[in-house]
C-alpha positions in Angstrom: 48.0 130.7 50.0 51.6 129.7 49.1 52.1 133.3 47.5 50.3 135.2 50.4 52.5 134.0 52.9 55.5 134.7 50.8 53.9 138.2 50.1 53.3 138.4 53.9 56.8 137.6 54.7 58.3 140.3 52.1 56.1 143.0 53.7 57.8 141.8 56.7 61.5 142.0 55.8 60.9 145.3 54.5 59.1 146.7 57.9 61.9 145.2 59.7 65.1 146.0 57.7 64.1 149.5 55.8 67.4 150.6 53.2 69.3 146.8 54.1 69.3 148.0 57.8 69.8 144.5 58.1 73.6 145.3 58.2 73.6 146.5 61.3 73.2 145.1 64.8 69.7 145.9 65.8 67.2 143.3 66.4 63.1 144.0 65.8 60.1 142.5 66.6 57.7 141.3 63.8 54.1 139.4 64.3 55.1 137.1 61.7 53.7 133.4 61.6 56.3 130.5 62.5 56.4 129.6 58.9 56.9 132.4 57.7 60.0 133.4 59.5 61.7 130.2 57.6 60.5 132.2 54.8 62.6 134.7 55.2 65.5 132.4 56.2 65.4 131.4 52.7 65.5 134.8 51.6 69.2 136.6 50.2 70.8 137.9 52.5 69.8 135.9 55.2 69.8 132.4 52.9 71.1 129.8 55.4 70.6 131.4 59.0 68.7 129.6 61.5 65.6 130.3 63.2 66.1 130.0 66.9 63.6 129.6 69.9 63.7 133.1 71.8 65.7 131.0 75.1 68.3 130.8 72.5 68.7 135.0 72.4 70.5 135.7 75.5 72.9 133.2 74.3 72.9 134.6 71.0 73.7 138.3 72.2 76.4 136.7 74.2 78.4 136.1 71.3 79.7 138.0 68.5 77.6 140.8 66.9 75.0 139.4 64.3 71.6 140.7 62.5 68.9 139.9 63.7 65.0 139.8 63.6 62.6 138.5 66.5 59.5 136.6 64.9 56.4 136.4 67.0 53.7 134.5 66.8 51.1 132.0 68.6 53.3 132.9 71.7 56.5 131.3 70.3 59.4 134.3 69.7 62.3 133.4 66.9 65.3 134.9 66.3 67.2 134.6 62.4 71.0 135.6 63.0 72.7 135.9 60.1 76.5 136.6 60.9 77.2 140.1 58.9 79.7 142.5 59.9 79.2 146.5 60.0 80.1 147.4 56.7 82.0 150.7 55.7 80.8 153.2 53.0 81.1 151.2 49.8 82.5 148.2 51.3 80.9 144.4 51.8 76.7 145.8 52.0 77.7 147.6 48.5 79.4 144.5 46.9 76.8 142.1 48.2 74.1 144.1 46.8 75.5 144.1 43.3 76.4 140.3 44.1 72.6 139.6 44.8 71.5 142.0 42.3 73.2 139.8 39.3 72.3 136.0 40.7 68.9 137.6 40.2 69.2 138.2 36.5 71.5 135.5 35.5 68.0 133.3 37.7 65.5 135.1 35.9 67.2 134.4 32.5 67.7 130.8 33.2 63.8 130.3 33.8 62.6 133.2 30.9 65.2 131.5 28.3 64.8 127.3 28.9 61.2 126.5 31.2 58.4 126.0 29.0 55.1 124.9 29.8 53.9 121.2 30.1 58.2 120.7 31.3 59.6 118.5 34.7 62.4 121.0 35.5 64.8 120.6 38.3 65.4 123.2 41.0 68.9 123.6 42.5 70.1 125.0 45.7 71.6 128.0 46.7 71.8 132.0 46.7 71.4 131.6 42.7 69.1 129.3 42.2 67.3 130.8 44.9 66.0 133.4 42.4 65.1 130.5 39.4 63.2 129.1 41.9 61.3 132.2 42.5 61.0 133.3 38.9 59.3 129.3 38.5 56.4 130.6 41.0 56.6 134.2 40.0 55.8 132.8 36.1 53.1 129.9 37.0 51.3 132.7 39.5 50.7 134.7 36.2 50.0 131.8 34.1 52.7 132.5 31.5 53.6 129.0 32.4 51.3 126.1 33.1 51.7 122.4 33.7 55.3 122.3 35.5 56.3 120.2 37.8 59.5 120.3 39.5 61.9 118.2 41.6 64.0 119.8 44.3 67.5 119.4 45.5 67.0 119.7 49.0 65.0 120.8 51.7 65.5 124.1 51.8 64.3 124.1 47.6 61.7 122.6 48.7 60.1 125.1 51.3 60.6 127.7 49.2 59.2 125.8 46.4 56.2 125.3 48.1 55.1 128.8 49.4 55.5 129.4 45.7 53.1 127.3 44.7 55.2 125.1 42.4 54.0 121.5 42.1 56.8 119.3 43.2 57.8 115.4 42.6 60.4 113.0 42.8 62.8 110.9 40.7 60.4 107.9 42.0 57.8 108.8 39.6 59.6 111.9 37.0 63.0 109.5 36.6 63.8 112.1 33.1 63.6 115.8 33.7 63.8 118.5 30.7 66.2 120.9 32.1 67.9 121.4 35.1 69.0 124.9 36.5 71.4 125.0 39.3 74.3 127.2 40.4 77.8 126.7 40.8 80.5 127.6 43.3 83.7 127.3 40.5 83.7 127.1 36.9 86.8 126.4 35.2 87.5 127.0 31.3 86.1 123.5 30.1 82.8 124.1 32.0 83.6 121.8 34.7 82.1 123.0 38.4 82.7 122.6 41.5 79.3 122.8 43.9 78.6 121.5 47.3 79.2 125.1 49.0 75.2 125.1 49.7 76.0 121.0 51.4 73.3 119.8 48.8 75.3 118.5 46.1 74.2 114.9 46.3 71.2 115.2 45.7 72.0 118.3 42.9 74.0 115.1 40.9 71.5 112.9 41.5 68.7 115.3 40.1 71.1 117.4 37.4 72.1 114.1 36.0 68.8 113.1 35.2 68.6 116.3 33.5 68.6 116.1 29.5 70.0 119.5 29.7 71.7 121.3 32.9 71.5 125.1 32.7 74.4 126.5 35.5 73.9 130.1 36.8 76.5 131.8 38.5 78.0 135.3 38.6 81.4 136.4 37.2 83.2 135.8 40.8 82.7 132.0 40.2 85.1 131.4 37.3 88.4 130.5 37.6 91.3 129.2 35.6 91.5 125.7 37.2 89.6 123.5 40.2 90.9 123.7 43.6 92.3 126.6 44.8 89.1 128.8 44.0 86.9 127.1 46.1 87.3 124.0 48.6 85.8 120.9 46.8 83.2 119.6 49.4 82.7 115.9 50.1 79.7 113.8 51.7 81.2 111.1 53.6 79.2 108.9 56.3 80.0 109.6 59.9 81.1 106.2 60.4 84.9 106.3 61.2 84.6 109.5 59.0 88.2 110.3 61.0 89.8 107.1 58.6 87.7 108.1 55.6 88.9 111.4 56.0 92.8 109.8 55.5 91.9 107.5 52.5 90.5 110.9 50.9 93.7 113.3 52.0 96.4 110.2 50.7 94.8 110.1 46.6 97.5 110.8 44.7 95.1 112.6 42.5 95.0 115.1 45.5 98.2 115.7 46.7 98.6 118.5 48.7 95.2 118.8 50.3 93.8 119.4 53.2 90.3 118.1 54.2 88.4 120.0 56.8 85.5 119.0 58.4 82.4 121.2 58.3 81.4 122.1 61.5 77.9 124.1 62.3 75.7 124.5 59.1 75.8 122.3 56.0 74.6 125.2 54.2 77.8 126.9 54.8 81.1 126.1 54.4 82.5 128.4 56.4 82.1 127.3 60.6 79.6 128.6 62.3 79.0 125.8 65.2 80.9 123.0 67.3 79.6 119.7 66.2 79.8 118.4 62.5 77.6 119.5 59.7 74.5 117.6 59.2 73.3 117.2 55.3 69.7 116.8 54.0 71.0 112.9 54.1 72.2 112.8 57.4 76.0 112.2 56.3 79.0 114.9 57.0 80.8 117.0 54.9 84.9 117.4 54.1 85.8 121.1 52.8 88.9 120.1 50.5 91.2 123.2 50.8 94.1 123.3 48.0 96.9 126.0 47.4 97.6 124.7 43.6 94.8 123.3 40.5 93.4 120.3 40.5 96.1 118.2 37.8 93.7 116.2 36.7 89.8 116.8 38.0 89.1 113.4 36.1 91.5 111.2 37.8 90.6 113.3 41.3 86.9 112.7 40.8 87.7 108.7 40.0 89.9 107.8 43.1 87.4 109.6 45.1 85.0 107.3 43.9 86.3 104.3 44.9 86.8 105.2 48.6 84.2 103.5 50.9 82.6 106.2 52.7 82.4 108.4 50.6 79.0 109.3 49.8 79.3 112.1 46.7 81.7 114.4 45.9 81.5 118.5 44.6 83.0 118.0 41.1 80.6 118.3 38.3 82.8 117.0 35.4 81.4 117.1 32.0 77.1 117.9 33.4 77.1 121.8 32.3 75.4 122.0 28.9 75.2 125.8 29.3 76.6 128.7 31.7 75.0 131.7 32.2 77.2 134.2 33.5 76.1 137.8 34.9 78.8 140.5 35.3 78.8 144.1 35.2 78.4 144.1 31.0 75.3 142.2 31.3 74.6 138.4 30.7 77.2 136.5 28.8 76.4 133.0 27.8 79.0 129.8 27.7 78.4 126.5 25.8 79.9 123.6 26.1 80.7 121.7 22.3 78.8 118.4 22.3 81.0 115.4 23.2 83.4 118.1 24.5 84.3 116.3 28.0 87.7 117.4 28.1 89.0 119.2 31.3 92.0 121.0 29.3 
């Protein structure tokens, strides 16, 4: 049924956004079960929109121009926006494409190259592990694997996960997985990452860390010559006098020169699309660590951050990476890291 309603859902998106129409601003009706418009939520390009009740479209159109599709059913109307501007003739729809086009590979690979039958694997979060996840169902619907059983990252995993088909557990009862596969927001030359863009990264270090071997997935936009700058380095904190925790965490030494933002809107996103704080899969908040120069030292960073109370997990990855895949436009280039190589020079 899992792989019906996903089926159902594609047909769908296809009837409602013919050639990526979904970069413009029209809005179409679709007889589409409730469930299966979060289907589609979880689907590129619109990974990490909202569902909203139909009162919430006049509002909706009141604002700035977004896509849109209207999902009826059972006499409930919902309405994904995804904030996408018009694009021009080989601008942003053209680049996202190709963007999409090589998390798919570089997720496909992952799965082909390290899953196995009989394995506990862990899922990740995010627009590239989005497509491991669905080459996991795609492979177990055609029995070239068998026996798997996975452990998600978050919610979000999990639902799509589940239309799949993939039999799911915990850390409660699978505490050692085989592999991990998971994507990353920065890699720098010693394979360490930053991650958290997604909002899910404490529960991807719990889960990668149980991992005897983490496979990251990115494209070639993710690397970078050194932590920081690239990408703000996200941060769970508690919303208990998050104000003060957010001080202890801009006065580290180890981070001079930052600035902490709080993420307002979706956790998913990093970038703010709402007016009260960001709400994690763990109910905490999340600070957006903005920098203008490389981390110094991610080690010493990642330590001092550790000792703050409040602060849940932070985005640095130090040291997890075993493997990176990385797609580009000459194809699939893979990165090890030595063993006992921990070094962040």
């Amino acid at each position: 049924s899992g792989e019906r309603a996903l089926l159902s859902s594609r047909m769908a998106w296809r009837s409602a956004f013919p050639r990526r129409s979904l970069l413009t601003a029209a809005r179409r009706p679709v007889a589409l079960p409730e469930s299966h418009a979060v289907g589609c939520c979880l689907r590129p390009p619109l990974l990490g929109c909202r569902a909203l009740p139909s009162q919430a479209t006049a509002s909706a159109r009141a604002g700035q121009p977004a896509a849109g599709v209207t999902f009826a059913a059972a006499g409930l109307t919902f309405l994904a926006l995804a904030s996408v501007p018009r694009p021009g003739p080989g601008g942003p729809a053209s680049m996202d494409a190709r963007q999409d086009e090589l998390k798919k590979q570089v997720g496909y690979k992952a799965v082909d190259d390290y899953v196995r039958s009989g394995m506990v694997i862990g899922l990740g979060t995010g627009s590239t592990a989005y497509f491991a996840v669905e080459r996991v169902g795609q492979k177990l619907a055609s029995g070239e694997l068998q026996n798997i059983t996975a452990v998600p990252t978050s919610k979000r995993t999990q639902e799509q996960a589940q239309q799949l088909g993939i039999p799911l557990a915990t850390l409660d009862t699978h505490p050692v997985l085989d592999v991990a596969i998971d994507g990353a927001d920065s890699v720098d030359p010693a394979l360490n990452l930053v991650k958290g863009g997604g909002g899910a990264h404490f529960r991807e270090k719990i889960v990668e860390a149980a991992a005897k071997f983490f496979v990251v997935i990115v494209d070639d936009s993710k690397l970078c010559d050194g932590l920081g700058p690239h990408f703000p380095i996200p941060v769970e904190i508690v919303p208990f006098c998050h104000q003060h925790t957010t001080r202890a965490i801009e006065a580290l030494p180890a981070l001079a020169g930052c600035k902490a933002v709080l993420r307002m809107g979706s956790a998913a996103s990093n970038k703010p699309d709402g007016d009260q704080p960001a709400v994690t899969d763990n109910g905490n908040y999340i600070l957006d660590l903005h920098f203008t120069k490389p981390l110094k030292d991610p080690w010493a960073a990642a330590t001092q951050m550790d000792e703050v109370i409040g602060m849940v997990e932070h985005g640095l990855f130090l040291g997890y990476a075993n493997v990176v895949l990385i797609a580009g436009k000459d194809g699939i280039s893979v990165k090890k890291r030595p063993k006992g190589w921990f070094s962040s020079l």
